[in-house]
DSSP file (Angstrom, degrees, kcal/mol; ACC not computed):
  #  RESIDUE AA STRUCTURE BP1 BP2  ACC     N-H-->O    O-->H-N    N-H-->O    O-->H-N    TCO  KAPPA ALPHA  PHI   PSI    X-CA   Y-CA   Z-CA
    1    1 A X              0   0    0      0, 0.0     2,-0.2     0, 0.0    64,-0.0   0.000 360.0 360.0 360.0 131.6    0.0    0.0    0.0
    2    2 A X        -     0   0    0     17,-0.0     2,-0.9     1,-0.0    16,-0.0  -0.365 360.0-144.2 -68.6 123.6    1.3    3.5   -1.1
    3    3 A X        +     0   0    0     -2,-0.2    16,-4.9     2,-0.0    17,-0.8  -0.852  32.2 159.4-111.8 117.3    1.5    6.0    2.0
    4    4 A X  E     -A   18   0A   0     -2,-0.9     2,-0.4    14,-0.3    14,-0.2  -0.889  27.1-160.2-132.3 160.6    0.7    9.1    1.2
    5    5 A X  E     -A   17   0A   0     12,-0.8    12,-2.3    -2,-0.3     2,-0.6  -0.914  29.5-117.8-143.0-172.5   -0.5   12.4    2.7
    6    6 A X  E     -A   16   0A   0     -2,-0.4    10,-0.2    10,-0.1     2,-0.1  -0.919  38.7-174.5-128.1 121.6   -2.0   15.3    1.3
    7    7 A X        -     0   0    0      8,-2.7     2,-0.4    -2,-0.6     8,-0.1  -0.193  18.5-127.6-101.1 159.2    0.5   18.5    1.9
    8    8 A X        -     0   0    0      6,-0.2    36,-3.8    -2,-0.1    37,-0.6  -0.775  17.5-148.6-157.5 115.8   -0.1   22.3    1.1
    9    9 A X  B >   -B   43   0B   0      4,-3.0     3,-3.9    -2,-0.4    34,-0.2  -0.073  33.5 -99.6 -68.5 170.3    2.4   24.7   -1.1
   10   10 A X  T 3  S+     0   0    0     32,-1.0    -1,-0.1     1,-0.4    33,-0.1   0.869 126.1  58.0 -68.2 -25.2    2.9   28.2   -0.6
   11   11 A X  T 3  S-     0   0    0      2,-0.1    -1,-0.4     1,-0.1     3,-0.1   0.789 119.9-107.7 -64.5 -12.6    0.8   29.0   -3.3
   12   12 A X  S <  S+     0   0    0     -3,-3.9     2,-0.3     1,-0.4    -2,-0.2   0.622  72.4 146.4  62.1  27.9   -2.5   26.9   -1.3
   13   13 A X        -     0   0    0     -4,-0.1    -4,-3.0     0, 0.0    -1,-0.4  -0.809  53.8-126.8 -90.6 147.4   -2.1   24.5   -3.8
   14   14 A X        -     0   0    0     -2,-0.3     2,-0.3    -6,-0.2    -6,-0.2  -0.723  28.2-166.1 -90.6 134.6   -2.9   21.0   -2.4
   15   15 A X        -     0   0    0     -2,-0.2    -8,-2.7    -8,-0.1     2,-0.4  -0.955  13.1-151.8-121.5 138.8    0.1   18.4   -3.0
   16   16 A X  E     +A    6   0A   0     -2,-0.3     2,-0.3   -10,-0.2   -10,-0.1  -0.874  24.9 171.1-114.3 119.0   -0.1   14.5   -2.7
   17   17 A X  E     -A    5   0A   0    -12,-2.3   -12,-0.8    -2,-0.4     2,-0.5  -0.808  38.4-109.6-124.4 171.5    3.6   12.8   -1.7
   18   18 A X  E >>  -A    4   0A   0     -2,-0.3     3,-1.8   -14,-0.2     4,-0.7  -0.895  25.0-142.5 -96.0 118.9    4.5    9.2   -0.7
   19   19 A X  G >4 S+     0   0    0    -16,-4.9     3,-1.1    -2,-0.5   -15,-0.2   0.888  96.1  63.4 -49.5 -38.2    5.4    9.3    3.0
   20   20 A X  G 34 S+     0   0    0    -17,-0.8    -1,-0.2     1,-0.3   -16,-0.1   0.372  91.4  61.0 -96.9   9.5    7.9    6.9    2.3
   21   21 A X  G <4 S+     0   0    0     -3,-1.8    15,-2.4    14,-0.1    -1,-0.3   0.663  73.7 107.8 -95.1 -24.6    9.9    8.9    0.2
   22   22 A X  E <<  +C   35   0B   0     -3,-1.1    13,-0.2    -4,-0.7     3,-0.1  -0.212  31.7 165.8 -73.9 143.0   10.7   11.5    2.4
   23   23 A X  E     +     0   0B   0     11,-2.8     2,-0.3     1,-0.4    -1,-0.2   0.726  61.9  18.0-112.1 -30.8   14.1   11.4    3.5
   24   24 A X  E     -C   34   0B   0     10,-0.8    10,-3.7     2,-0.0    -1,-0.4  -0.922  50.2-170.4-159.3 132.7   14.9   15.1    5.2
   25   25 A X  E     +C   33   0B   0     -2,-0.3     2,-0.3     8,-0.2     8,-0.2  -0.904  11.2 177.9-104.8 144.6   12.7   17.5    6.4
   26   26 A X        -     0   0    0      6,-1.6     2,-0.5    -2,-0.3    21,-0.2  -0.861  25.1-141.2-130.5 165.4   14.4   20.9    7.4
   27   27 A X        +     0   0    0     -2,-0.3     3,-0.3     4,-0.1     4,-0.2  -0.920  20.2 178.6-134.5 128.0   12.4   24.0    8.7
   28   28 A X  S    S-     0   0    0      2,-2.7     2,-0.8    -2,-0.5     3,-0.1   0.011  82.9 -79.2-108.8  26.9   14.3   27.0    6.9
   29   29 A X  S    S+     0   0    0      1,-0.1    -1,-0.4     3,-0.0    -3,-0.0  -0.874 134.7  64.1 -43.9 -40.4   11.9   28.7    8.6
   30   30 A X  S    S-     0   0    0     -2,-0.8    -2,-2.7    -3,-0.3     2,-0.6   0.060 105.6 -97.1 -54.5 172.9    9.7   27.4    5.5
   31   31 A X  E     - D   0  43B   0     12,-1.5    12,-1.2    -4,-0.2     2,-0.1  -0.385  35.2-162.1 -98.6  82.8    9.4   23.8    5.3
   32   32 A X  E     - D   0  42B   0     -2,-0.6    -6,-1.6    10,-0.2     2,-0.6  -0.223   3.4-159.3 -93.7  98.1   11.8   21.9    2.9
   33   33 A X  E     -CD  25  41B   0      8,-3.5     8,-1.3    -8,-0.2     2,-0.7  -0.777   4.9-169.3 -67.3  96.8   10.7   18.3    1.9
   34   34 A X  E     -CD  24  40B   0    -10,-3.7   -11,-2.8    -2,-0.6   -10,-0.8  -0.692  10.2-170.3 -86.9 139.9   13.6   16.6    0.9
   35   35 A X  E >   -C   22   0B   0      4,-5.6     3,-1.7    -2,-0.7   -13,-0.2  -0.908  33.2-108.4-115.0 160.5   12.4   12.9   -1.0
   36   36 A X  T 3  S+     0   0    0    -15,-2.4    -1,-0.1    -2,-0.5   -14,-0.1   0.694 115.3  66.1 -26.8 -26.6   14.7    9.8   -2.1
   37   37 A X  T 3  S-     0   0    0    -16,-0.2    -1,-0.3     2,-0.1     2,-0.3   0.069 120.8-107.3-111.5  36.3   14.2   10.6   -5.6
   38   38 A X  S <  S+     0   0    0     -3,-1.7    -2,-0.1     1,-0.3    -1,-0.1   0.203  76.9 128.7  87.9  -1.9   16.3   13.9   -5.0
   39   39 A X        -     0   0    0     -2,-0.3    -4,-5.6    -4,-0.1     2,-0.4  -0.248  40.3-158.4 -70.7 168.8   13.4   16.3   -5.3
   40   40 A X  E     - D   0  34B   0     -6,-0.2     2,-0.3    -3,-0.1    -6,-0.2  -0.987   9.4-176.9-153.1 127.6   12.7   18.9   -2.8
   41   41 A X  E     - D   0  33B   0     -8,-1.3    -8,-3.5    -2,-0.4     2,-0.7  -0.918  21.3-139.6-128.7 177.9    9.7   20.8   -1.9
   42   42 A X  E     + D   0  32B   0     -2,-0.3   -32,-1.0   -10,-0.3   -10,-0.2  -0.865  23.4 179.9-134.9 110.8    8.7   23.3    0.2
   43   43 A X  E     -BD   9  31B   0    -12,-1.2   -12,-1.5    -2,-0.7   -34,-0.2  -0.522  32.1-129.7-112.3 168.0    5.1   23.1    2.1
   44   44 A X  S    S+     0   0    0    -36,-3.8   -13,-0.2    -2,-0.2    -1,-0.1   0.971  84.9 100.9 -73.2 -57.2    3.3   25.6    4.7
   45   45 A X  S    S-     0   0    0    -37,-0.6     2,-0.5     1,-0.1    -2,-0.1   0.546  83.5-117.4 -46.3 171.0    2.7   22.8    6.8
   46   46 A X    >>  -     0   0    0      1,-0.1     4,-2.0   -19,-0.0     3,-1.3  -0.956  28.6-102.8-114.4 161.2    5.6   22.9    9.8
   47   47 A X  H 3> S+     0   0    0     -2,-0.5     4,-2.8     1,-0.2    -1,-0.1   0.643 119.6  48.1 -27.5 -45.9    8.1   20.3   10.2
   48   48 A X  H 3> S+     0   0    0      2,-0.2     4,-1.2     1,-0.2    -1,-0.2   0.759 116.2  47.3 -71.9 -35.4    5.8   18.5   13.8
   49   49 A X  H <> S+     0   0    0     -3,-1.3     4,-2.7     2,-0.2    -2,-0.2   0.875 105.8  54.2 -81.7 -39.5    2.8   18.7   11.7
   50   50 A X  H  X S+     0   0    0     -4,-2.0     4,-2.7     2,-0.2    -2,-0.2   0.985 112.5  51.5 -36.7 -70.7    4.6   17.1    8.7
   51   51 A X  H  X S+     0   0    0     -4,-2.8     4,-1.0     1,-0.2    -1,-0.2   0.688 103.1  52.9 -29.1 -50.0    5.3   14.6   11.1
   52   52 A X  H  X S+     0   0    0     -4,-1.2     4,-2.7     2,-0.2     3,-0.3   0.783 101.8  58.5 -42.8 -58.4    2.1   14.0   12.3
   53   53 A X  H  X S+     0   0    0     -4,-2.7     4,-1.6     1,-0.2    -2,-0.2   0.963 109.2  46.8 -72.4 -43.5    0.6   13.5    9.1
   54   54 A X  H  X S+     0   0    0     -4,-2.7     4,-2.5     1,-0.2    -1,-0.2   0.806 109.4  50.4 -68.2 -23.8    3.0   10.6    8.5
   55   55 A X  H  X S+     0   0    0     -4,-1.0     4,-2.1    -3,-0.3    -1,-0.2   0.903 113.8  49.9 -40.4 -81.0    2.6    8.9   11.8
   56   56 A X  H >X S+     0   0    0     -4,-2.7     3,-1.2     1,-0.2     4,-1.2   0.956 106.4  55.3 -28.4 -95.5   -1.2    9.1   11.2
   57   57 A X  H 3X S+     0   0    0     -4,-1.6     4,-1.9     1,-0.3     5,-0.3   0.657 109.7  41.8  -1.8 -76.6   -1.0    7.8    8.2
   58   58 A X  H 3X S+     0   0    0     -4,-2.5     4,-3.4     2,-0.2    -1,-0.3   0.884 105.4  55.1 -41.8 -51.2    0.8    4.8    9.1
   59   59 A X  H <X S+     0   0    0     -4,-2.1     4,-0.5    -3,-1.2    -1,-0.2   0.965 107.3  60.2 -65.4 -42.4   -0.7    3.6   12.0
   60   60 A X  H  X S+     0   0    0     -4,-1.2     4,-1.3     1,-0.2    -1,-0.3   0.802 112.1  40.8 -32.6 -37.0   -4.0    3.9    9.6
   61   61 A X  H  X S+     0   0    0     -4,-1.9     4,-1.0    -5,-0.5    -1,-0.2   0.874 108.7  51.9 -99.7 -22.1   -2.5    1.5    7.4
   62   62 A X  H  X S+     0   0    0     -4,-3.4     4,-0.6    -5,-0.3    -1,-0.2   0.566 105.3  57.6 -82.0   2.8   -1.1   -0.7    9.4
   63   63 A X  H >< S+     0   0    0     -4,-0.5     3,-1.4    -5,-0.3    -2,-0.2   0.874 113.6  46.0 -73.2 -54.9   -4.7   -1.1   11.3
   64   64 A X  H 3< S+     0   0    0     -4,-1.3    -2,-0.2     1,-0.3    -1,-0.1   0.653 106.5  54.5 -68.6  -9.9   -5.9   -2.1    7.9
   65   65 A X  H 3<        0   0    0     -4,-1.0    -1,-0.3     1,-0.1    -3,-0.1   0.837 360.0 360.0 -89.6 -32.2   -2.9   -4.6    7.1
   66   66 A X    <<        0   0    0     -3,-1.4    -2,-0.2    -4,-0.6    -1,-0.1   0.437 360.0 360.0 -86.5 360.0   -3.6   -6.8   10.6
């Protein structure tokens, strides 16, 4: 199953990542998504909330996997 969560750029455009691509989060103050496949974006969201969403995420899929 793809884990993904649903992100927001500085424009208030809504972005959809794979959780399990992120590799480095920074807070620059903005927030800097680094992923595995060597892209980098930069969401409103802050670095603990970033978190959060992936966290969530998981434990949601891993209810549904057991």
């Amino acid at each position: 199953m793809i884990k993904i969560i649903k992100l927001t750029r500085l424009d208030d455009s809504e972005v959809v990542i794979n959780a399990e691509l992120i590799e480095v989060l920074e807070a620059t103050p903005d927030t800097v998504i680094s992923l595995t496949s060597n892209r980098r974006m930069v969401v409103k969201e802050d670095v603990d909330t970033v978190i959060d969403k992936v966290l969530k995420y998981k434990r949601k899929t891993n209810l549904r996997l057991e």
